[in-house]
Steps between C-alpha positions, in 0.01 A plus 500: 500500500371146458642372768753485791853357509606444808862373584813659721904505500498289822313183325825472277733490829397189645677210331539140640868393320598491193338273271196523666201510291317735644735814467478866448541515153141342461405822582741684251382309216117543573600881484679499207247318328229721581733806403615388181097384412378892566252303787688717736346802372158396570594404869519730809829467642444425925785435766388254704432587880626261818250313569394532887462231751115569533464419116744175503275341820159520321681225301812366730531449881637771723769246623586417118520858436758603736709159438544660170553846545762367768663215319727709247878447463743757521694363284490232271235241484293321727311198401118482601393214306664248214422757253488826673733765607513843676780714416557856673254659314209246468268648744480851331438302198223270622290791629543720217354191329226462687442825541514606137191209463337728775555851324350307158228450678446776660546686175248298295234467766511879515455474134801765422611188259305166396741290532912459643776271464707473753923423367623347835684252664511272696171327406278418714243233479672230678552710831210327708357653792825421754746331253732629238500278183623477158718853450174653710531687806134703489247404291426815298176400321335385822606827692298670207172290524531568830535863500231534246253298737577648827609813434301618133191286640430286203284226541695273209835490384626222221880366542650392158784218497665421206870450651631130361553432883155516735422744720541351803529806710190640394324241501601479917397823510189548353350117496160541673463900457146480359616903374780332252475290200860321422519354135838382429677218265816326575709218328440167731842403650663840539619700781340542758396116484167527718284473139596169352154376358350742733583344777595782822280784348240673731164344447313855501236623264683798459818320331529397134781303467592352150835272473603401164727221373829598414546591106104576535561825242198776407231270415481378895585870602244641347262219525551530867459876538150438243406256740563560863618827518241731268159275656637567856608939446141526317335360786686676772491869300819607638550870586864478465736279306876447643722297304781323621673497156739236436679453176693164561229256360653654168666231285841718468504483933697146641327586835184309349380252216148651441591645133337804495551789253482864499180512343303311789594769706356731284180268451446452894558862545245591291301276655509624840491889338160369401408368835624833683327706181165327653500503835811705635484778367799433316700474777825276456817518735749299363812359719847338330538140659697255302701478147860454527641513135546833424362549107184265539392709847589836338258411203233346691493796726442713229289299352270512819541861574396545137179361551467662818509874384275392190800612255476162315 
């Protein structure tokens, strides 16, 4: 097997309303897609596990934790933030999610794959250290960078960003973790509004934060990841690479206005392949964060996972 796909029933039960973008059948067309494309047969089927307290505080507080785990309805809906809900069956789904970014790691690092994507929902990389953001409620990728540092004992791991939206939540977690390189791009102007010009980012070496103009399309994408990002990972000879992987910069997605197409997901994973080909080992985990219209994200997905397993 080439790698791991990692996913569970429970991500699919958590829903926020209907007509809310980020719903279960994200999930259902990623799988399809992958089916239908014979990259499923290349792929190691994994349930995601729950992911324990102990692994969520090496990235959240204790107090955030519980508030969580505590917090869930019933019945119906409760509202956590302007764009968030729990429903009865959002905690399960929230640590199988961070706990299938876990497993991938623990998986790859024990090198019984090279590389995993983990299929789940909710995302996670606007859940800061004490706050649930943005359809977030633990920050999956930032669980995993932590769980590789503390618990694998590597010296460098490399966070990826290219969600439309910035990574707020990692950023509050890891800003200042001298362990941790962060390299993300965002469209200036979006959600979560703390990265207009650049203004509210942490001002840490270990952050590389790129905001482009609305409409900016693949020449600025990729000119940014030639840049910023590739300089920076070379330097810093990650040992890991975890990717928050967002597909709503694409220009099929109304959730941004960056313009991207499917092939510069294909080009920037191949670029990072390279990196991790390099320095890592090889080593990729790879965690679903945004794209909310169901073809583009399906394709893109692919697309990605494609160039992850080195079938392309």
């Amino acid at each position: 097997m080439l790698a791991a796909f990692v996913t569970h029933p429970d991500c699919t039960r958590h829903e926020m309303g209907p007509g809310h973008p980020e719903c279960p059948e994200r999930l259902a067309a990623i799988q399809d897609r992958l089916l239908v494309s014979g990259l499923l047969d290349y792929m190691l089927p994994c349930e995601a596990p729950l992911a324990t307290e102990e692994q969520l505080e090496r990235a959240h507080s204790a107090l955030y934790v519980r508030q969580v785990l505590e917090s869930a309805p019933t019945e119906g809906y409760l509202q956590v933030d302007p764009d968030t809900r729990m429903n009865p069956f959002t905690v399960p789904a929230a640590l199988r999610a961070a706990g299938a970014a876990v497993h991938a790691t623990d998986l790859v690092l024990a090198g019984q794959v090279p590389v995993a994507f983990c299929a789940v929902r909710p995302p996670g990389h606007h859940a800061e250290r004490a706050a649930t953001m943005g359809f977030c409620f633990f920050n999956n990728a930032a669980v995993a960078v932590r769980h590789a540092l503390d618990v694998h004992g590597l010296s460098r791991v490399a966070l990826i960003d290219f969600d439309v939206h910035h990574g707020n939540g990692s950023e509050d977690i890891l800003a200042g973790d001298e362990r941790v390189l962060m390299c993300s791009i965002f469209e200036i102007g979006l959600y979560p509004f703390n990265a207009d010009d650049a203004r509210g980012l942490k001002d840490t070496p270990n952050m590389i934060n790129v905001g482009l103009p609305k409409r900016s399309g693949s020449g600025a994408f990729r000119g940014a990841v030639t840049d910023h990002w590739l300089p920076a990972l070379e330097a810093f000879r990650p040992e890991l690479i975890v990717i928050s992987a967002g597909f709503d910069a694409h220009r099929e997605d109304d959730m941004g206005n960056l313009g991207l197409v499917d092939a510069d997901y294909e080009w920037v994973t191949r670029q990072l392949m390279r990196v991790a080909g390099r320095h890592a080992l090889g080593r990729v985990v790879s965690c679903l964060e945004g794209g909310y219209v169901l073809h583009p994200l399906a394709r893109c997905v692919a697309t990605h996972v494609k160039v992850l397993i080195g079938a392309d």
